[in-house]
C-alpha positions in Angstrom: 88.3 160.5 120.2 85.7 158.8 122.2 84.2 157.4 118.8 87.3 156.3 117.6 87.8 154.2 121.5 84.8 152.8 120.9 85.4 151.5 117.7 88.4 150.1 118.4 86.9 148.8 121.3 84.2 147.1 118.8 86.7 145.9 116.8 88.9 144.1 119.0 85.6 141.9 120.3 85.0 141.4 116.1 88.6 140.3 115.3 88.5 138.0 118.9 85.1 136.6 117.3 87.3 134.7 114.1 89.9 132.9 117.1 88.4 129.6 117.5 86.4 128.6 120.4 88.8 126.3 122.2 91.4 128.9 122.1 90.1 132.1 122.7 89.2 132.5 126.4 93.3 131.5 126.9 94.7 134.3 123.8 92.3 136.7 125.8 94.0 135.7 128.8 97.5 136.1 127.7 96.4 139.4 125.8 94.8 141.2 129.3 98.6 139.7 131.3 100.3 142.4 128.1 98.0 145.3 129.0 98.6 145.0 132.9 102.1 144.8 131.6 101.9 148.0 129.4 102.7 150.7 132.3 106.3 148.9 133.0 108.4 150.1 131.0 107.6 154.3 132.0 104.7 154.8 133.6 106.2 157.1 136.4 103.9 155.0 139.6 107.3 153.4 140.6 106.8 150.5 142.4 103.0 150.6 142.1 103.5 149.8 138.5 105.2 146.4 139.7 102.1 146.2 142.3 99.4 146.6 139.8 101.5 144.5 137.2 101.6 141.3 139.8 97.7 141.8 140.4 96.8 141.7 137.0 99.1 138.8 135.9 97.3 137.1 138.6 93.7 138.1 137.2 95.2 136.9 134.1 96.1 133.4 135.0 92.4 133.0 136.8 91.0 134.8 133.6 93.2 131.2 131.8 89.7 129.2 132.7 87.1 132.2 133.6 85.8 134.9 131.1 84.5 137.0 134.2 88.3 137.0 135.3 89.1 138.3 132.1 86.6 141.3 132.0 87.9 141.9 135.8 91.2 142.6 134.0 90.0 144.7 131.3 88.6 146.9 134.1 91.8 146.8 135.9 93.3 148.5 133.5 90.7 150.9 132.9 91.2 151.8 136.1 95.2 152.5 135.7 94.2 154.3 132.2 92.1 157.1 134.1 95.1 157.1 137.2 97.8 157.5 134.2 95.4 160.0 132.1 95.2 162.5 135.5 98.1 162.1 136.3 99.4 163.6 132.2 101.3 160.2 131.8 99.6 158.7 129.2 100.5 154.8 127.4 102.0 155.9 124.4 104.2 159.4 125.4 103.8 160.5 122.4 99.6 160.5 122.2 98.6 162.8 125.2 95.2 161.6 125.4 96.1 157.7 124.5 95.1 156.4 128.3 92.0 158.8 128.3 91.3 156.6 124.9 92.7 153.4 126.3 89.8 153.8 129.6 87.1 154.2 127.5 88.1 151.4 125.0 88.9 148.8 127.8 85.2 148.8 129.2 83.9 147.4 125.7 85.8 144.6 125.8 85.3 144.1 129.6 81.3 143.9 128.4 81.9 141.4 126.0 84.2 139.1 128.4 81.9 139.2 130.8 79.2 137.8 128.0 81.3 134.9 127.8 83.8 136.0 125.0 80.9 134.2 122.1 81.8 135.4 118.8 79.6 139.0 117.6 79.1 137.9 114.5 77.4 134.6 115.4 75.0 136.2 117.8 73.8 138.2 115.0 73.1 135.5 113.2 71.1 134.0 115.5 69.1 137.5 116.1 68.8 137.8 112.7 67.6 134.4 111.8 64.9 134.8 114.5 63.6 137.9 113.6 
């Protein structure tokens, strides 16, 4: 399972990498607002779900101009992943360890965002040419 967060991890950053420059520090944005969001509808905090909700919508609206906002979110929600994976209520009800995979797939992506969001497969270029 851990292999599998991490790839998916890996694979969100690659996928982010082909969404033009100019527009994908904002989809990023918009995409961390949906996972602060994800809890809502049954994560069994009560109203610390709305708490944590309005904190990362408004990590999400700085993360609109800042890729270090952005990564703060990610680790936001790695944070309420590990809460929700002790606590046995886990993203998707029907995956009992989908949080545990959620916390250790959240941090990859924080990494990268806090890189600057450049696309993966353009930094390997460069290595590559270099080398």
């Amino acid at each position: 399972m851990i292999i599998i967060a991490l790839l998916i991890g890996a694979a969100y950053v690659v996928v982010n990498s082909f969404v033009p420059e100019a527009h994908r520090r904002r989809f990023n944005a918009v995409f961390v607002a949906g996972a602060g969001a994800a809890y809502l509808s049954g994560g069994g905090l009560g109203i610390w779900e709305f708490a944590f909700t309005a904190a990362a919508t408004y990590v999400a609206y700085r993360g609109l101009e800042s890729w270090t906002f952005i990564g703060i979110g990610w680790l936001m929600h790695t944070a309420w992943d590990v809460v929700h994976h002790l606590r046995g209520e886990p993203i998707v009800p029907f995956a009992e360890h989908s949080s545990l995979g959620c916390a250790i797939c959240d941090p990859v992506i924080a990494i990268w965002c806090f890189t600057g969001g450049r696309p993966v497969l353009g930094v390997l270029r460069n290595r590559l040419a270099r080398s």
